[in-house]
N, C-alpha and C positions, 0 to 999 in steps of 0.2 A: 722597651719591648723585650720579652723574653727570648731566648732562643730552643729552639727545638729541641729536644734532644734526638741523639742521631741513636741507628740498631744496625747492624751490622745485618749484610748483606743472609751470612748462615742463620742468625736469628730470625730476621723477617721471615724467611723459609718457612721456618718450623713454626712461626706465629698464624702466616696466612694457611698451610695446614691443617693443622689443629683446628684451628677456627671456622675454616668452611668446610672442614666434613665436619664438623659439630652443627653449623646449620644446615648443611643439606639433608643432613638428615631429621632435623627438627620441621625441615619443609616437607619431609616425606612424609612425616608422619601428623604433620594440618594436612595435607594432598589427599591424604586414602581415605578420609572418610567421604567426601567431596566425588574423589573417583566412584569408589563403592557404593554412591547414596544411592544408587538404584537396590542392588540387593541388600542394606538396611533396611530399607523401608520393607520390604519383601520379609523380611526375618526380624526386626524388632517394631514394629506396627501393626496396629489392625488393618484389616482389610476394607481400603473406603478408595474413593475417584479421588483424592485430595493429597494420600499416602507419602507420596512424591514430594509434594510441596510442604509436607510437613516434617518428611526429612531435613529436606533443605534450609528449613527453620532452624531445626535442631542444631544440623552443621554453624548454620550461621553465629550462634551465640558464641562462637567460641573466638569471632571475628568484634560481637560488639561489648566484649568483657575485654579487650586488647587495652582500650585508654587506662583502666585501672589497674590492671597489670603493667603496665606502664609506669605509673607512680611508686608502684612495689618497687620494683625492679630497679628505677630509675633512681631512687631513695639510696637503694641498697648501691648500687653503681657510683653515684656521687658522694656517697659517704663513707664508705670501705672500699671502694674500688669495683674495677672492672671484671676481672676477673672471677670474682664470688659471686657476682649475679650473672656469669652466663654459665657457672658451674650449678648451681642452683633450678634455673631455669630448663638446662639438660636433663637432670633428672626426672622434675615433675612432668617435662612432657614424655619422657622416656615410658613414665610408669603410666602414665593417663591412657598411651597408645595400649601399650599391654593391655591391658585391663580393658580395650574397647572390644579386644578380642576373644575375650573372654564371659562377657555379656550372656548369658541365657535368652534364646529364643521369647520372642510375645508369648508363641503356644505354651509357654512352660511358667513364665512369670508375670503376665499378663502387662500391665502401664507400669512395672517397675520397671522392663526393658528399655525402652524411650527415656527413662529417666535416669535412666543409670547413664543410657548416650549421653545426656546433656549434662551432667554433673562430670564426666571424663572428657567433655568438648568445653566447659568451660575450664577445665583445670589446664587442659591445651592451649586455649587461646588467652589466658595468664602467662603461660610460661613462652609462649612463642613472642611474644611483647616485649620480654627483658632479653632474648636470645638474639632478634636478627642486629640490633640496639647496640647490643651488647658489644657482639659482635662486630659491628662495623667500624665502632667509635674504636675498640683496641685494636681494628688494624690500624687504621688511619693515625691514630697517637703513635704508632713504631715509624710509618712511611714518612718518604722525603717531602718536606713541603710542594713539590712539583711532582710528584708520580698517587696523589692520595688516589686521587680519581683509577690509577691503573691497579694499584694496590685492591684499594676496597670492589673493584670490578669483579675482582677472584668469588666477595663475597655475595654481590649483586647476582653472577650465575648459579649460584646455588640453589636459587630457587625455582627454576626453569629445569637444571639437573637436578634437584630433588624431584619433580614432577614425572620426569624422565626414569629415574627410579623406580619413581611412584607404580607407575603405565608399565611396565619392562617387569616389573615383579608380580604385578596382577594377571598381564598380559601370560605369562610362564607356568602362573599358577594355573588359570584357565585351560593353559594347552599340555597341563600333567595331569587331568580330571575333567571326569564327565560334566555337561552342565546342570545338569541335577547335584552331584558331590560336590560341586563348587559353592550352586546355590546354599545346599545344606549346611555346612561345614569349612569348604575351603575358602570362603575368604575371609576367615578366621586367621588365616594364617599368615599374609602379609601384616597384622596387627601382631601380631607375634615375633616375628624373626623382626621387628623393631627394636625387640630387646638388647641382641647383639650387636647390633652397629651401634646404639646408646653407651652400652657398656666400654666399648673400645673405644669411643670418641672422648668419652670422657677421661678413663685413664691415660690418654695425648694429652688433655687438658689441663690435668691435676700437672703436669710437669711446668707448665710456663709461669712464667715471673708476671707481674703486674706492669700495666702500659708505662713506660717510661716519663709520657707526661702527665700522668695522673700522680707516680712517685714524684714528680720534681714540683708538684701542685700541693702536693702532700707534705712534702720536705718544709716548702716554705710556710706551714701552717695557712694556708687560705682554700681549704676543702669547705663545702658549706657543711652546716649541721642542721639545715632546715632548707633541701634544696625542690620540696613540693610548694610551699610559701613563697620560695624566691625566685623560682621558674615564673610563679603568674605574679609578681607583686615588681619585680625588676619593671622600670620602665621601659617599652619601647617593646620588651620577650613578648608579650600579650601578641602585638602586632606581626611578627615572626614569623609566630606559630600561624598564625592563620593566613600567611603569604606563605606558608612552606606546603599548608592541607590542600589550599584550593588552587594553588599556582602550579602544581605538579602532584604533590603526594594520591590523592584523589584521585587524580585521572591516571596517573600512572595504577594506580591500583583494578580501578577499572578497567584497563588496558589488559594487566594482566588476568584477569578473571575472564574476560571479553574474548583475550586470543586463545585462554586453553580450557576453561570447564565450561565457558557457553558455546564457545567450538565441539567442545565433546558433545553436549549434550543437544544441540543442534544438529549435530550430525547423526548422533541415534534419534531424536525425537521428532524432529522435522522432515530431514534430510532420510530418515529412516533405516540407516544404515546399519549393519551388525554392531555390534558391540566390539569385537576381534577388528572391525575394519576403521571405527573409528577410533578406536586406541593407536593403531596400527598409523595411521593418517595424523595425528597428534603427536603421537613419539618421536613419528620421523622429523616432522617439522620443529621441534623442541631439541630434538637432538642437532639440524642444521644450525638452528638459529644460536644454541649455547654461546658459541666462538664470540657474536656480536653482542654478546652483556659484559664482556669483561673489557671487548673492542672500545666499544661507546666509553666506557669507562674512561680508559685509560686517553682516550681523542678529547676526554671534555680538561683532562690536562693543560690542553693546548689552544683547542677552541672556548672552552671556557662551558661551564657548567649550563647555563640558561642560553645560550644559542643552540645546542643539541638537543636539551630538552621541548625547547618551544617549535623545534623545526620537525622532530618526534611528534608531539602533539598536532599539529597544524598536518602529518604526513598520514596520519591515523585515523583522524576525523574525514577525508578524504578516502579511505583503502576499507574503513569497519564495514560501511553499506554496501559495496563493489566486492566487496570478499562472500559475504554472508549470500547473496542473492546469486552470486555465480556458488557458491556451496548448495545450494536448491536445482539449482540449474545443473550440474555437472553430477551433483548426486544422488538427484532424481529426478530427470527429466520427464518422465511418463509420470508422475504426484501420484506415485503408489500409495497406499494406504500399509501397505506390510511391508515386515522388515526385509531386504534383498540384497542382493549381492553389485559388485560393479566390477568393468575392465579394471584390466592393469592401469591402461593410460589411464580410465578418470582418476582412478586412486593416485596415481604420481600428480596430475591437477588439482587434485584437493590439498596434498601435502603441498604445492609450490604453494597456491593462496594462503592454506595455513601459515607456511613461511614467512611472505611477506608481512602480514601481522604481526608477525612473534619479533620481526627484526624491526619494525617500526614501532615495536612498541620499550627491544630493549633501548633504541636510541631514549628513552623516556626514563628508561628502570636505571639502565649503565649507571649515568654520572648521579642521580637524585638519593644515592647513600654519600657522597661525599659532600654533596648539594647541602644535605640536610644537618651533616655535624659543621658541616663549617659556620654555618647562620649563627653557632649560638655560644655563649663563652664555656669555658674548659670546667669552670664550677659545678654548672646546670645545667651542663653539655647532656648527659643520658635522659636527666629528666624530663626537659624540653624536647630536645630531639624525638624521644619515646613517646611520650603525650604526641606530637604535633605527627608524628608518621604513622601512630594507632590510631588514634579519628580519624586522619584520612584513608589510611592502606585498611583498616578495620572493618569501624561503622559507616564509614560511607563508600567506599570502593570495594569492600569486602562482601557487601551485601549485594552487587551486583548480578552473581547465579541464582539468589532467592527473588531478587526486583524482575529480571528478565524473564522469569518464568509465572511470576506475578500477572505482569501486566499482559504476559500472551494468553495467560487465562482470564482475563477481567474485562483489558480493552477489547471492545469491539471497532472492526476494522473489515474492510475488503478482505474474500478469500487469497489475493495474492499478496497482501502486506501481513496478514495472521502472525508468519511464522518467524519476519521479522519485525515486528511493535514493539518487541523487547529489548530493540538496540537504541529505542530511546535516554534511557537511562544513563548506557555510558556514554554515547555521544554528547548529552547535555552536558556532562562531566566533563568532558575532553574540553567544549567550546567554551567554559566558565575557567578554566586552565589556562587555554592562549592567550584571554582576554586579560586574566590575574596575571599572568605568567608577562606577558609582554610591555603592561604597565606599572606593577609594582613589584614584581617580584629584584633582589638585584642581583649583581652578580657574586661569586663567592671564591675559584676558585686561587685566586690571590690572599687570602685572607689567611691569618696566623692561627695555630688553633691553640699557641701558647696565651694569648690577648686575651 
């Protein structure tokens, strides 16, 4: 067996830096269009009853193009290194954001609007494939065999504080502009000041050296050169991947869709709530919960990777339906029809329930970036990894804010289950997770990533 190589306490510093403002920012900018898909549709769609849900399509493709960007990336990571596909990958969503902001109104260019979204959502949801991936596998290659899980945790809240970002810059825009000028015009502009934190993250990036185990993978000539063939043709990888989708990947995905864009949007579309309040009610709880994605992380060191996750899973299937119905209950008790306002207290009550979600769901998100590089050897590490955490975080857990809103417009139900029928979806998820997750999934955080 190999031995690790070891990085020095000032390196790792500057490695987990660099790295997670590279991806928090790359969350921010998958996040805004997600946040803003109400005034998208408003400003690059026609006007129909459906508008909404056809945004939400749009957004979505940039979640079911991730597995093949996956393969890009992961090609590119296994065969030249780590480094070059999360520099690569920085850019093109850098520029894709930009350029979403820049889009032309329907009134002005009629169906090339929407099409122009979806060709700058899928160049997004390409480059975010080889980024979180990318990302992870180079901290985790620097960290000590016993702290990956607390290392890669830094990287795991990123996506929760990108979100936070996300919410906090929309939220700012909103309250420096009328709603009419916002509608018009300003939320143009959180798609914009993306360009700069892009630019800066990456000149930190251009500075770092290449992952130590990938150079010492490298050194001994056994990098693959065909590592999309040998991720699915390797014996045994096949079967991996698909304990890594459905045992956690998946539901952890749906977790996280579940606790913050069908929270948001439940809270304005059901729950009825202003837009300022539910942002407001989401922020804070995203802001509480950051501390325990890096927490969970760094406990599954110790506790071990699939006992936090499965104890996450089994705590969330349990808290989704008691969260969501007291969010109806606490933030609209009278089932007003129009948008309104609420106390202090209920809002500090919606932010705890939010809470509890978001922390039962990092117990899920924490340790499943260390979970997932460990599963797979140091050759086919990006490519597999990437493939198996894009199907599931992607195309199946990704779809989760277009499925929810799906089925609250299709299934017919009782007036008092309406507005929850859409937590079908990721419940199913979560329960096919405990069940993967409890009997075949194993355990990993012992595992060598030099092997």
């Amino acid at each position: 067996m190999n031995t690790t190589p070891t990085t020095s306490n000032k390196q790792l510093f500057t490695v987990i830096v660099a790295a997670a403002a590279g991806t928090l920012i790359e969350w921010y900018d998958l996040f805004l269009a997600i946040i803003l898909a109400p005034v998208l549709s408003e400003n690059l769609f026609p006007k129909s009853e459906t508008k909404f849900l056809e945004t939400l399509a749009v957004v979505l493709s940039s979640y079911l193009i991730r597995p093949l960007g996956s393969l890009i990336f992961g090609a590119i990571g296994d065969k030249t290194g780590r480094k070059k596909s999360f520099l690569v990958s920085l850019l093109l969503m850098g520029g894709a954001t930009f350029l979403v902001g820049c889009i032309p109104g329907y009134a002005a260019v009629g169906w090339l609007a929407p099409i122009m979204l979806l060709v700058f959502r899928l160049a997004q949801g390409l480059a975010i494939s080889g980024e979180y991936t990318g990302a992870t596998i180079y901290v985790a290659e620097h960290a000590p065999p016993n702290k990956r899980g607390y290392y890669t945790g830094f990287i795991q809240s990123t996506a929760p504080l990108g979100l936070f970002v996300c919410l906090c810059t929309v939220f700012a825009t909103r309250a420096l502009m009328s709603t009419p000028d916002f509608a018009a015009y300003g939320w143009r502009i959180p798609f914009l000041f993306s360009a700069v934190l892009v630019v800066v993250s990456y000149i930190a990036r251009k500075q770092l050296g290449e992952s130590p185990v990938y150079a010492q993978l490298k050194a001994a000539g056994k990098t693959t050169q065909a590592p999309i063939s040998e991720a699915f043709q390797t014996p045994g990888n096949g079967a991996l991947m698909l304990r890594a989708i459905f045992g956690g990947c998946a539901a952890q995905a749906t977790l996280m869709q579940t606790s913050q864009f069908v929270t948001l949007f439940f809270l304005q579309r059901s729950a009825m709530l202003s837009p300022n309040t539910a942002i407001l009610v989401l922020a804070a709880a995203i802001l509480l919960a950051g501390p325990s994605f890096q927490f969970f992380g760094g406990l599954s060191d110790k506790l071990g990777r699939k006992k936090l996750m499965l104890s996450g899973l089994i705590l969330s299937a349990i808290l989704v339906p008691i969260v969501f119905y007291l969010f109806l209950k606490i933030g609209n008790p009278a089932e007003l029809k129009e948008v309104h306002e609420i106390s202090t207290t209920a809002t500090i009550q919606l932010i705890g329930l939010a809470l509890l979600i978001n922390v039962a769901t990092a117990m899920v998100y924490g340790p499943i970036g260390a979970f997932m590089l460990e599963l797979f050897p140091t050759r086919i590490r990006y490519t597999s990894m990437g493939f198996a955490y894009n199907i599931g975080n992607g195309v199946i857990g990704g779809s989760t804010a277009f499925i929810t809103e799906l089925l609250k417009k299709t299934l017919i139900v009782g007036a008092m289950f309406a507005p929850l029928v859409g937590l079908i979806y990721p419940l199913a998820l979560v329960i096919i997770a405990i069940i993967v997750n409890a009997t075949s999934v194993p355990e990993t955080y012992k595992n060598s990533l030099t092997d």
